[in-house]
Each structure stands twice: as C-alpha cells, then as structure tokens.
N, C-alpha and C positions, 0 to 999 in steps of 0.2 A: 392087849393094846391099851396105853395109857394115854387119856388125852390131857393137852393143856389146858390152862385155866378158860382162855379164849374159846376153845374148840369146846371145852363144857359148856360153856355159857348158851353155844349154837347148835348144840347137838339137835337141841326141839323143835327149831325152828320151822322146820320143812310143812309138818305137819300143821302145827299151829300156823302158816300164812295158808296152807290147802283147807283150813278150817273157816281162817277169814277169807278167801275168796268165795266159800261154798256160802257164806252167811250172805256177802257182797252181792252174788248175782242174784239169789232170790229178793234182798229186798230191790236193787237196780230191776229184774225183771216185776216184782209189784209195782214201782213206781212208773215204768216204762208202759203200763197198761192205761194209766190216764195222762201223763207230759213225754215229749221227747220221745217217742217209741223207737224212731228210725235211727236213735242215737243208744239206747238204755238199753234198745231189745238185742243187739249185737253183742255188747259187754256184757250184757248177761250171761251169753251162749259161748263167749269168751271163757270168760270165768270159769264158770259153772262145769266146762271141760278141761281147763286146766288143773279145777279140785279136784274133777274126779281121776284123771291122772296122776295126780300127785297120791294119792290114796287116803282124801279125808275123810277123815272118823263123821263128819256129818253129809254121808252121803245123800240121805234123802232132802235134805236144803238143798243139796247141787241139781239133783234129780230136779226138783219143784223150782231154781232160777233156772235150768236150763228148759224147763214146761213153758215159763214164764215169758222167758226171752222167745223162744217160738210162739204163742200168742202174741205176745206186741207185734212181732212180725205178721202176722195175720189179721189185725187188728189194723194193723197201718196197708197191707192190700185189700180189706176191705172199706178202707176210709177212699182208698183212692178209687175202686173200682164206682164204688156207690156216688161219692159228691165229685171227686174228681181233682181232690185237696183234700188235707190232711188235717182242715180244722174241724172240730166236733159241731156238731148242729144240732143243738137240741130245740125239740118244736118245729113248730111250720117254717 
C-alpha cells in the first residue's frame, strides 16, 4: 500500500497525541493536588485513559496521571469531609 504525501505526513500522529496526552494528565493530575483538583483531577483520569487506549509508548506517565487524577479526587472528599470546603487551611 502506498501512501500519499498527506497521509505520510499523519501516519505518526495517533501515537505521538497518546504520548502527549499521557505526559498532559500526569502533569494536570501533579498540578490538581494543590489548585483546581475538582477540575484537573477529572482531566487527568480523562486523559490518562484515553493514552492508554490509544497504546502510548509512555505508559507508565498515564499510569501515574491517572494515580494522580484519583488523589486530587480524594484529596478534594477529604477537604470537604474534614472543613466542609475546599479551601486549604493551613494552621489553627
């Protein structure tokens, strides 16, 4: 099968965006551990599934945003369980 110039160009693609999502969710699930968790910890566990679906070469980044994305999620039922709001309190 011969491809055209276009279709060369995109052959790579699939992998290389399952590579950038797999890099996307671990650092969104690091960031979602201290800002925005009820927003970064979803997208991460977004992602982080769709790389590994897709079959990226950096599975264990998907592995560790999709770790990640579940902490912020935990991190945000224990903000709410504990103060009863989801701002950090540090000190008395």
């Amino acid at each position: 099968m011969e491809l055209t110039p276009s279709a060369e160009r995109f052959a790579g693609t699939g992998s290389r965006d399952a590579d950038g999502m797999a890099v996307a969710a671990f650092v969104l699930g690091l960031v979602g551990l201290l800002v925005m968790n009820v927003i970064l910890g979803p997208t991460a566990i977004v992602l982080a599934g769709l790389a590994l679906w897709r079959g990226t070469a950096r599975r264990a980044r998907a592995l560790l945003g999709l770790a990640l994305g579940v902490a912020d999620l935990t991190v945000l039922a224990v903000l709410l369980d504990g103060q009863g709001t989801v701002v950090w309190n540090i000190g008395g």
